[in-house]
MOPAC internal coordinates of N, CA, C and O (Angstrom, degrees):
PM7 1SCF
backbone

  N    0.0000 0     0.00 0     0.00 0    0    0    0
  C    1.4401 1     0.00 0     0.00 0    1    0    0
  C    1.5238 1   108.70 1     0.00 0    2    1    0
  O    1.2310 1   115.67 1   -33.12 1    3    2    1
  N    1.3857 1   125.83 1   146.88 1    3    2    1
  C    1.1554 1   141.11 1  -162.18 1    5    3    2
  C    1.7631 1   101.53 1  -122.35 1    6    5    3
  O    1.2310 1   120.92 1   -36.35 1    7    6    5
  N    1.1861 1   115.84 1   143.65 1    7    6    5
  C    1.5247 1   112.12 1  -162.95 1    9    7    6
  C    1.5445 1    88.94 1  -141.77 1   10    9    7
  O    1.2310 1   108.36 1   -55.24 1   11   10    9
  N    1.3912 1   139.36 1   124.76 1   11   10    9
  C    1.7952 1   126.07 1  -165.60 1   13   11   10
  C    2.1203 1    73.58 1  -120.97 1   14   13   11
  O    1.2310 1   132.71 1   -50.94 1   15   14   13
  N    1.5834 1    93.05 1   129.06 1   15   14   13
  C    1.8352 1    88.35 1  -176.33 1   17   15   14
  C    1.6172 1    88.16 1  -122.56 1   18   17   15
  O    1.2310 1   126.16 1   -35.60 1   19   18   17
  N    1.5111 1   105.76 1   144.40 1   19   18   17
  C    1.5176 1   111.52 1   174.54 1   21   19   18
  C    1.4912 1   110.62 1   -86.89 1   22   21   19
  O    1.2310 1   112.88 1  -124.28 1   23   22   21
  N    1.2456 1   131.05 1    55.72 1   23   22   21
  C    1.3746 1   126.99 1  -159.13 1   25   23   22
  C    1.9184 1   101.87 1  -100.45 1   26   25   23
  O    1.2310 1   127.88 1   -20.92 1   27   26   25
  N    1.4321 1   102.43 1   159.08 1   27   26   25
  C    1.6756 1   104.54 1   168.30 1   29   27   26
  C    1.8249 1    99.56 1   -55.24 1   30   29   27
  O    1.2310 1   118.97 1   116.02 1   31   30   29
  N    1.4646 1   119.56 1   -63.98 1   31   30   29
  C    1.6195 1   100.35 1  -163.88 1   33   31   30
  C    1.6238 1    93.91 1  -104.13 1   34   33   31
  O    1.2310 1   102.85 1   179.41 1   35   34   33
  N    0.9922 1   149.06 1    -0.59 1   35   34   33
  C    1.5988 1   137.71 1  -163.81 1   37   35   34
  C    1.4700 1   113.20 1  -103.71 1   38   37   35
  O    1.2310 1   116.24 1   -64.59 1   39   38   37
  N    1.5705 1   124.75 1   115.41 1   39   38   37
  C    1.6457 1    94.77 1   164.00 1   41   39   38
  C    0.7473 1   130.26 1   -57.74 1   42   41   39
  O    1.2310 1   124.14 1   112.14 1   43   42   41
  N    1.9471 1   109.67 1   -67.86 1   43   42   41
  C    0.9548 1   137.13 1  -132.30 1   45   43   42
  C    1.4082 1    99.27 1  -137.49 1   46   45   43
  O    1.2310 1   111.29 1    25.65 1   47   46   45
  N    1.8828 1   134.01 1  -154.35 1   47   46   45
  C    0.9433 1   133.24 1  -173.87 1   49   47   46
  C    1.6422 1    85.85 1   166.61 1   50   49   47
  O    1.2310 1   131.99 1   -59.70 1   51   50   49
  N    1.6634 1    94.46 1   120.30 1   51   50   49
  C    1.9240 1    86.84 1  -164.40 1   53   51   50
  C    1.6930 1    81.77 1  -133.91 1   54   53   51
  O    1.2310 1   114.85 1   -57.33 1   55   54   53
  N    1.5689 1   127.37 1   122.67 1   55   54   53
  C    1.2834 1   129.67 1   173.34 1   57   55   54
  C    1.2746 1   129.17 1  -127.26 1   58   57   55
  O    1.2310 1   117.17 1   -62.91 1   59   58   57
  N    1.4538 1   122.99 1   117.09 1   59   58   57
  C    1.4186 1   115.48 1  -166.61 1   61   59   58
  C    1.3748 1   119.56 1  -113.27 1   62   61   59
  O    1.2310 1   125.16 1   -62.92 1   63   62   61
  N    1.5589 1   107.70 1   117.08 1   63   62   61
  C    1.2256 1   128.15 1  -146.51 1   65   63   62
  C    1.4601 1   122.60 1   -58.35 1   66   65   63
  O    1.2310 1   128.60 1   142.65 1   67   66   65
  N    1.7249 1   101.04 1   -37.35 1   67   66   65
  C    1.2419 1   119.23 1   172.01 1   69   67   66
  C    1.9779 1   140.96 1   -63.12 1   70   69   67
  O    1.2310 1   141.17 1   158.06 1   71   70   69
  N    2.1840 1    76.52 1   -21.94 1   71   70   69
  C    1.9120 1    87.96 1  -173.15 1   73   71   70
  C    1.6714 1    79.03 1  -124.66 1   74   73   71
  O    1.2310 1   112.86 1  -146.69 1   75   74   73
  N    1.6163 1   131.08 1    33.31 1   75   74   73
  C    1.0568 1   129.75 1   175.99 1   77   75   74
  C    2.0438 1   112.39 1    12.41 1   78   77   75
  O    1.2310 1   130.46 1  -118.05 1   79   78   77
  N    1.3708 1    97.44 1    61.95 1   79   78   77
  C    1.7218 1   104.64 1  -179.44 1   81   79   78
  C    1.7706 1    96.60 1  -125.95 1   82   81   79
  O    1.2310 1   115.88 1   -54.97 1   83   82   81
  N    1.4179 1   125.44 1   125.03 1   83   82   81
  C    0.7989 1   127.17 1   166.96 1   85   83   82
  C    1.8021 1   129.27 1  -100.24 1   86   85   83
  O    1.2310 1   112.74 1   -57.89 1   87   86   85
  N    1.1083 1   131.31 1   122.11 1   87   86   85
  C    1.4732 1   130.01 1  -148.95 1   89   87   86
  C    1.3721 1    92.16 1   -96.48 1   90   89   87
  O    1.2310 1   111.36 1   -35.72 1   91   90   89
  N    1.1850 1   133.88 1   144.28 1   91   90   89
  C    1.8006 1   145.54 1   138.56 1   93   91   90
  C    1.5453 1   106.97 1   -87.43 1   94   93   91
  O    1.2310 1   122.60 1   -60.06 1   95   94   93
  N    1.4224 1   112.61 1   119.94 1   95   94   93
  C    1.0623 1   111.11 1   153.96 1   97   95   94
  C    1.8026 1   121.38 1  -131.61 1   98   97   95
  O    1.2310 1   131.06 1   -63.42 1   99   98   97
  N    1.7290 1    96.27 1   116.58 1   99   98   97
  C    1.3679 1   126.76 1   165.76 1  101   99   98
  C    1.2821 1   121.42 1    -0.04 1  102  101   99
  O    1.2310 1   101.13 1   -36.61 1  103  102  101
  N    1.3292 1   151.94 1   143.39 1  103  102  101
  C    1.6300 1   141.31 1   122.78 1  105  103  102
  C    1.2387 1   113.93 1   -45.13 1  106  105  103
  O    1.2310 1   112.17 1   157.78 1  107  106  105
  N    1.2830 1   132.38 1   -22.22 1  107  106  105
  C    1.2641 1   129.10 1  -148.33 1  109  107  106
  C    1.5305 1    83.09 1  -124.24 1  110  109  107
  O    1.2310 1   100.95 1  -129.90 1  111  110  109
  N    1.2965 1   152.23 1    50.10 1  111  110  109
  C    1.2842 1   157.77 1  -156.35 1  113  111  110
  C    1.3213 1   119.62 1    23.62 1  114  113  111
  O    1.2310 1   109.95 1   164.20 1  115  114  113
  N    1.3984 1   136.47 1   -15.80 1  115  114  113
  C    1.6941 1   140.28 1   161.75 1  117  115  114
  C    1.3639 1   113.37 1   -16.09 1  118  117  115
  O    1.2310 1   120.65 1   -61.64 1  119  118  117
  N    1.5638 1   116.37 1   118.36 1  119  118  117
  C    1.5329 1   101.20 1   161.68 1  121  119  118
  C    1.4757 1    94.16 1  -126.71 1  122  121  119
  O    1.2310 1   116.25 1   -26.97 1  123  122  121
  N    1.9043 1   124.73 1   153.03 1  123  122  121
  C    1.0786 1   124.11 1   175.56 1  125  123  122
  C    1.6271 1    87.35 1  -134.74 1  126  125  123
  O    1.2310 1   121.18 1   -34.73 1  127  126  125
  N    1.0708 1   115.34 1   145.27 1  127  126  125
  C    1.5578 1   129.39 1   159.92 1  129  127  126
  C    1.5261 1   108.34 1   -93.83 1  130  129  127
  O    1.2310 1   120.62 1   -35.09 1  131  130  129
  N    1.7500 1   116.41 1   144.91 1  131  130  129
  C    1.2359 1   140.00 1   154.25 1  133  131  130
  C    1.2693 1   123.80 1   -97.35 1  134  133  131
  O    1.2310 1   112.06 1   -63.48 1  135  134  133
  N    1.1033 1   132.58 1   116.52 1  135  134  133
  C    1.3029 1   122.57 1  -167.03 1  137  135  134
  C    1.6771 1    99.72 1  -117.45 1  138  137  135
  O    1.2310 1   124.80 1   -25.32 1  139  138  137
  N    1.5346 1   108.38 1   154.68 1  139  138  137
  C    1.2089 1   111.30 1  -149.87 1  141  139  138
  C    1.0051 1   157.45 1    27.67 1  142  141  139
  O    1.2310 1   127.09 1  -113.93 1  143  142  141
  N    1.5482 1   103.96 1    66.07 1  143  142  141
  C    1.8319 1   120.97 1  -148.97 1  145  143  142
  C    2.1988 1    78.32 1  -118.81 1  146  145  143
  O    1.2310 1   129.96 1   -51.83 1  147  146  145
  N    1.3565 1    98.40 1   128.17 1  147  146  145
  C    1.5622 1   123.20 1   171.49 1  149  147  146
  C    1.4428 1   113.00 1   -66.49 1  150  149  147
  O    1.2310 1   112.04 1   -62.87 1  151  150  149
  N    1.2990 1   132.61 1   117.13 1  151  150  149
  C    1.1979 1   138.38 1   167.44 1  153  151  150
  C    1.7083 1   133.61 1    -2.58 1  154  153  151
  O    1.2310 1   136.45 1   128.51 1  155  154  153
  N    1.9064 1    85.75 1   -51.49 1  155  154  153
  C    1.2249 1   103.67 1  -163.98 1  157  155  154
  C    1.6160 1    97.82 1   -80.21 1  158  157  155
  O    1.2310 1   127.05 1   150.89 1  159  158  157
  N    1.4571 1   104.04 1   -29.11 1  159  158  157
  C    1.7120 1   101.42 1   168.75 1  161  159  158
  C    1.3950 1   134.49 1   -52.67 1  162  161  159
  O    1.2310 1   120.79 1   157.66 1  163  162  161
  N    1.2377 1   116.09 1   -22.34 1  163  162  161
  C    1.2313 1   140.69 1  -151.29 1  165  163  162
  C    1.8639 1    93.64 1   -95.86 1  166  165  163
  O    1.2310 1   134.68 1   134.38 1  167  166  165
  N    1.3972 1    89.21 1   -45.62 1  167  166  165
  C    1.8170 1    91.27 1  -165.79 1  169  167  166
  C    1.3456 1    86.03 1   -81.07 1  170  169  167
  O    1.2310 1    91.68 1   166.39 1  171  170  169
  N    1.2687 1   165.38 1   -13.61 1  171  170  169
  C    1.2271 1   160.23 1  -163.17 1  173  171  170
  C    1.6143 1   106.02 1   -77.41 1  174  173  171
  O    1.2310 1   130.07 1   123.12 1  175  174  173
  N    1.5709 1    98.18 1   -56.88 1  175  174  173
  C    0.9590 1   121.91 1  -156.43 1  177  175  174
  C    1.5669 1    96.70 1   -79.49 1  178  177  175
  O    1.2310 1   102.00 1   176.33 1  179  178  177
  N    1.4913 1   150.49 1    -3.67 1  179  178  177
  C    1.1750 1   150.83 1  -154.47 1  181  179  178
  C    1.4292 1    95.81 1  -140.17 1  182  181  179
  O    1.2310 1   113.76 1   153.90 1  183  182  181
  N    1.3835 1   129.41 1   -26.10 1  183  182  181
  C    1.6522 1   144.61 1   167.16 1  185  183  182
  C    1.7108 1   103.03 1   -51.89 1  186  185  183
  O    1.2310 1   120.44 1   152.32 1  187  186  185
  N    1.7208 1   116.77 1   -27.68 1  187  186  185
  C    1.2655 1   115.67 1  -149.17 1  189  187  186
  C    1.6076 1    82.85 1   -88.79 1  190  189  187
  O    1.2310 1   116.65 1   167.66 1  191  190  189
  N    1.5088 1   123.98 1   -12.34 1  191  190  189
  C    1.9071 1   109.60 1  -144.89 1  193  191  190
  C    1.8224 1    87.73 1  -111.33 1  194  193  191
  O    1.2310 1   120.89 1   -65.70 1  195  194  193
  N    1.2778 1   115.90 1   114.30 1  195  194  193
  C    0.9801 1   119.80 1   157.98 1  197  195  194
  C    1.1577 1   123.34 1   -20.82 1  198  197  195
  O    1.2310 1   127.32 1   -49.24 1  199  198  197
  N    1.4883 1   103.53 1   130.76 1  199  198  197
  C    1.9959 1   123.30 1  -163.87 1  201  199  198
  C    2.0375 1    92.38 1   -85.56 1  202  201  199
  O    1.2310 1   125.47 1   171.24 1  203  202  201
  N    1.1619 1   107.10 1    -8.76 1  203  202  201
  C    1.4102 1    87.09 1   175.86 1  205  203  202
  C    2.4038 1   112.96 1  -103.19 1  206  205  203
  O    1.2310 1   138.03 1  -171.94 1  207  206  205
  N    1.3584 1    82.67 1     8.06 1  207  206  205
  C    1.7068 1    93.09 1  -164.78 1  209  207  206
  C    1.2986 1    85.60 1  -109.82 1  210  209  207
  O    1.2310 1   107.53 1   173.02 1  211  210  209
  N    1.3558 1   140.86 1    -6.98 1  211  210  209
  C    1.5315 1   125.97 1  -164.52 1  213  211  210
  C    1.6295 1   106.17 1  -144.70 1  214  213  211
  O    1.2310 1   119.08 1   -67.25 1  215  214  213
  N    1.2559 1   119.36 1   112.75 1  215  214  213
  C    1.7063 1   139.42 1  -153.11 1  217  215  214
  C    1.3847 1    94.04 1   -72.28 1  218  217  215
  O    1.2310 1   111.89 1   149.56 1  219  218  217
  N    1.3833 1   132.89 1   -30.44 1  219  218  217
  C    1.4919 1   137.67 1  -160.99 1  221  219  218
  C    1.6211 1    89.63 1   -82.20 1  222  221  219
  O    1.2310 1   131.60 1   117.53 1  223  222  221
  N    1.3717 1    95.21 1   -62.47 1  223  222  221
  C    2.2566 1    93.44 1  -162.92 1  225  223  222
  C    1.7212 1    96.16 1   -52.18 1  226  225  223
  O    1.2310 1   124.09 1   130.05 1  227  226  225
  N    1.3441 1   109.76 1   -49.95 1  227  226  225
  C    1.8982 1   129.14 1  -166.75 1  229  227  226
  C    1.8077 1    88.02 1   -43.77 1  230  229  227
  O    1.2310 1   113.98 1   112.19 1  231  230  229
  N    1.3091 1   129.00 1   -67.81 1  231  230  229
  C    1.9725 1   130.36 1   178.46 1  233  231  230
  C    1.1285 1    90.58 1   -63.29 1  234  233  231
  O    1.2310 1    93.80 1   164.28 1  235  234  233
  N    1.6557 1   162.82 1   -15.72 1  235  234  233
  C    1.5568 1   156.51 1  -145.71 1  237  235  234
  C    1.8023 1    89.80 1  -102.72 1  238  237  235
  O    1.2310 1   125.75 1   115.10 1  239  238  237
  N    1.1911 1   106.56 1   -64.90 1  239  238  237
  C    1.2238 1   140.20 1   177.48 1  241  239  238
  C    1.7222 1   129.41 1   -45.24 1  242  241  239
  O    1.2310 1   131.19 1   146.85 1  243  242  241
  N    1.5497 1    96.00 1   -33.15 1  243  242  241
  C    1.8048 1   123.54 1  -173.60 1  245  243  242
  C    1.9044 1    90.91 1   -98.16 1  246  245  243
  O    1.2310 1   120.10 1   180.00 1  247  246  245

């Protein structure tokens, strides 16, 4: 799943469900991986970004 975040430093938020590793990737091109981050963490953490700032929740949402 692909998460596009309007944040000052964050784009995006890219998490793969299967090797439960969640990626940050930078404005400034930075990517760091999380590895073994729980599902339910993930939606928590994407629950926080306004459904009108983020195109994925905005179609989640419709």
């Amino acid at each position: 799943m692909q998460f596009l975040i309007h944040a000052k430093t964050i784009a995006e938020l890219e998490y793969d469900d299967k090797a439960c590793l969640l990626r940050v990737v930078y404005k400034d091109g930075r990517v760091r991986s999380v590895p073994d981050v729980a599902p339910t963490l993930v939606m928590k953490i994407v629950a926080q970004v306004p459904v009108e700032q983020s195109p994925y929740l905005m179609q989640a949402a419709i």
